[in-house]
C-alpha positions as protocol buffer text, in pm:
chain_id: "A"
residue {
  index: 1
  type: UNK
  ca { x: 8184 y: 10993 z: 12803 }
}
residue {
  index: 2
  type: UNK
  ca { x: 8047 y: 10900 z: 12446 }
}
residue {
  index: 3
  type: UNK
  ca { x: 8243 y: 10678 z: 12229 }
}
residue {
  index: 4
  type: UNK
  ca { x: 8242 y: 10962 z: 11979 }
}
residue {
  index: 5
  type: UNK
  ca { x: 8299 y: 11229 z: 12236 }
}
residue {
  index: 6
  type: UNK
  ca { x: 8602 y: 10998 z: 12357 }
}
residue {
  index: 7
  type: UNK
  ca { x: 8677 y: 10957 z: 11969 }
}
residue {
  index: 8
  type: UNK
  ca { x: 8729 y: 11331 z: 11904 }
}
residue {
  index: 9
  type: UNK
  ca { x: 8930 y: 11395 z: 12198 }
}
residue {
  index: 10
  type: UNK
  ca { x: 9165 y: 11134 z: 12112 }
}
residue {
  index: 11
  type: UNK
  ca { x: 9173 y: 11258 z: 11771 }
}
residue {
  index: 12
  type: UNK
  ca { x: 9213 y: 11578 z: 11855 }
}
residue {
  index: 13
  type: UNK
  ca { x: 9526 y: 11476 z: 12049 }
}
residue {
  index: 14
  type: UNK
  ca { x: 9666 y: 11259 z: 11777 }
}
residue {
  index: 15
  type: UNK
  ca { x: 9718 y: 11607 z: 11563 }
}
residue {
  index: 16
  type: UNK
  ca { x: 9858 y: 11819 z: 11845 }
}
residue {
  index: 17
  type: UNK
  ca { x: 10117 y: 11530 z: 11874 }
}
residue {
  index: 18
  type: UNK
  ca { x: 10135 y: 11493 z: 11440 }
}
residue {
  index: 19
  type: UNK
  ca { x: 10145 y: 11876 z: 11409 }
}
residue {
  index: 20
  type: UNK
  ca { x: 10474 y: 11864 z: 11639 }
}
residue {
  index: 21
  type: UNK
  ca { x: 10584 y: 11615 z: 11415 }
}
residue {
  index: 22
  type: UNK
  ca { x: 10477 y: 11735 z: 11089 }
}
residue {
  index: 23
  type: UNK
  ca { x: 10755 y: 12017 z: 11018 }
}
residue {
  index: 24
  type: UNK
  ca { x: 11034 y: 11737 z: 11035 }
}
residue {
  index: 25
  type: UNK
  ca { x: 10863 y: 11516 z: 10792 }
}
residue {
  index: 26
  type: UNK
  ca { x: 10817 y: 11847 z: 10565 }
}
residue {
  index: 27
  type: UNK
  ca { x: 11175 y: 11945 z: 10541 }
}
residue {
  index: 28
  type: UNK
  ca { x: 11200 y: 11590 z: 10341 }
}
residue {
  index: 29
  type: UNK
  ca { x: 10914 y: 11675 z: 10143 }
}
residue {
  index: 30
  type: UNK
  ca { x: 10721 y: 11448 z: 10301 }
}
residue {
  index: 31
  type: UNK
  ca { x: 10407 y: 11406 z: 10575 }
}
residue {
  index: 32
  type: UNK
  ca { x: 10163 y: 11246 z: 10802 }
}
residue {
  index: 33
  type: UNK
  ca { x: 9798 y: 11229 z: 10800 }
}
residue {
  index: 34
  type: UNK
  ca { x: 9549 y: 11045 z: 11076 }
}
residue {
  index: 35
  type: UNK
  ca { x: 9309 y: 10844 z: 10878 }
}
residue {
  index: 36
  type: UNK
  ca { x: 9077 y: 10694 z: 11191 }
}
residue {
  index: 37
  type: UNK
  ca { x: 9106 y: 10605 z: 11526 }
}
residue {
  index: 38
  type: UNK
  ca { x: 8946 y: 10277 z: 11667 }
}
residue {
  index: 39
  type: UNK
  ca { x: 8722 y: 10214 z: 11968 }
}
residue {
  index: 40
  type: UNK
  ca { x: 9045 y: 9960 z: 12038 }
}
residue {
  index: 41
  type: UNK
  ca { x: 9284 y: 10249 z: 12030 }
}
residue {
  index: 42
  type: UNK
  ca { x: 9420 y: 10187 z: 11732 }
}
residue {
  index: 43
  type: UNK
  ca { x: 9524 y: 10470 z: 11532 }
}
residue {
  index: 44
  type: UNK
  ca { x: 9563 y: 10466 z: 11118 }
}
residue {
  index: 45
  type: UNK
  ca { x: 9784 y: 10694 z: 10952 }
}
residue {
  index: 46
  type: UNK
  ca { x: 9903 y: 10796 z: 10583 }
}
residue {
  index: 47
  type: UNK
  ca { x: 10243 y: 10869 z: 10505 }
}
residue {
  index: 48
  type: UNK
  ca { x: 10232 y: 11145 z: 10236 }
}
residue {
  index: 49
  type: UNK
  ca { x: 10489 y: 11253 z: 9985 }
}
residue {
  index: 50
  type: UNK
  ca { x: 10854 y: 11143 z: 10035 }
}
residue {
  index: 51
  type: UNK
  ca { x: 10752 y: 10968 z: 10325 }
}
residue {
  index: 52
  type: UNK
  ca { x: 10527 y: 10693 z: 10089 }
}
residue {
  index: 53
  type: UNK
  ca { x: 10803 y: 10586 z: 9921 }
}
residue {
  index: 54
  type: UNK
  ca { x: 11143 y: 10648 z: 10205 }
}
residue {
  index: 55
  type: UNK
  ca { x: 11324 y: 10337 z: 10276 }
}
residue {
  index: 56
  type: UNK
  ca { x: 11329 y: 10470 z: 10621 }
}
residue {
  index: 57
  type: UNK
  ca { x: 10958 y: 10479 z: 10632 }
}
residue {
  index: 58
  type: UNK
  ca { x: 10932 y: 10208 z: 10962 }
}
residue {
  index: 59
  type: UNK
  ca { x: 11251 y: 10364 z: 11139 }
}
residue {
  index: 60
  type: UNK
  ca { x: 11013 y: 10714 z: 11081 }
}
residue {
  index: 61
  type: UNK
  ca { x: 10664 y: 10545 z: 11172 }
}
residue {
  index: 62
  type: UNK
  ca { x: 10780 y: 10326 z: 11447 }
}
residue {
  index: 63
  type: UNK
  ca { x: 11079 y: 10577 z: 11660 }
}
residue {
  index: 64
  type: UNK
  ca { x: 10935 y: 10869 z: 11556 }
}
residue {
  index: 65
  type: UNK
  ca { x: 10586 y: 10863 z: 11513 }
}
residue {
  index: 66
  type: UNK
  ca { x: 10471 y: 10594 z: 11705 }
}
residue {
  index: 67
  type: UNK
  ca { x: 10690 y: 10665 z: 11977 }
}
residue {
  index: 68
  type: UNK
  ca { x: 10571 y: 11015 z: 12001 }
}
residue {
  index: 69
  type: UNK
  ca { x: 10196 y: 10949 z: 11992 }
}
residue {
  index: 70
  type: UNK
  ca { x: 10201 y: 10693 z: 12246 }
}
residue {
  index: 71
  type: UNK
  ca { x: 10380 y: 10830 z: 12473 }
}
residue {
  index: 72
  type: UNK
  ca { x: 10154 y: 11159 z: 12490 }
}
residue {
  index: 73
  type: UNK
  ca { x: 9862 y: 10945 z: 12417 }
}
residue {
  index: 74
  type: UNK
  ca { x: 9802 y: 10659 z: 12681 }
}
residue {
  index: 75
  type: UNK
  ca { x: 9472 y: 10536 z: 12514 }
}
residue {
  index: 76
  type: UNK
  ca { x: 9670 y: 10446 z: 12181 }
}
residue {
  index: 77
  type: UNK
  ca { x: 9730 y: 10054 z: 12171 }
}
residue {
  index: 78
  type: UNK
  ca { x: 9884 y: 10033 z: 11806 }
}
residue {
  index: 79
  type: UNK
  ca { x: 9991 y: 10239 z: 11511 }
}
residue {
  index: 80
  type: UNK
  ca { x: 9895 y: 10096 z: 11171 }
}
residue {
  index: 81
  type: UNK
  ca { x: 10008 y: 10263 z: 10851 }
}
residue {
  index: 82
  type: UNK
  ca { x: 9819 y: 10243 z: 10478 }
}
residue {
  index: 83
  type: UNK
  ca { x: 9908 y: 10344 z: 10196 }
}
């Protein structure tokens, strides 16, 4: 498979999982966006909204998010967030 074939799949992946997320981050007035994926498997997400600025942000990125993604997701290797 092509790295960008391989790329998009992942990607593609990475929202299923976000979009399950997504709704629990919203009630908070908050969310998630991917922002790339690495040929490492490292994915790059933005915390939107409430989420930018919660003091739980790591507790949310780290058990909930990163937890979620790599579990579903065996080619992810890290989770990086920028804001």
């Amino acid at each position: 498979m092509l790295i960008a074939e391989k790329t998009a799949d992942i990607e593609a992946k990475i929202n299923a999982v976000l979009d399950k997320i997504r709704p629990f981050l919203q009630i908070d007035g908050g969310d998630v966006r991917l922002d790339k994926v690495s040929e490492e498997g490292i994915v790059e997400l933005k915390l939107l909204g409430a989420c930018n600025t919660c003091p739980l942000r790591p507790m949310t990125l780290r058990a909930g998010i990163e937890r979620a993604l790599m579990h579903d997701i065996p080619e992810i290797k890290r989770i990086e967030c920028f804001n």
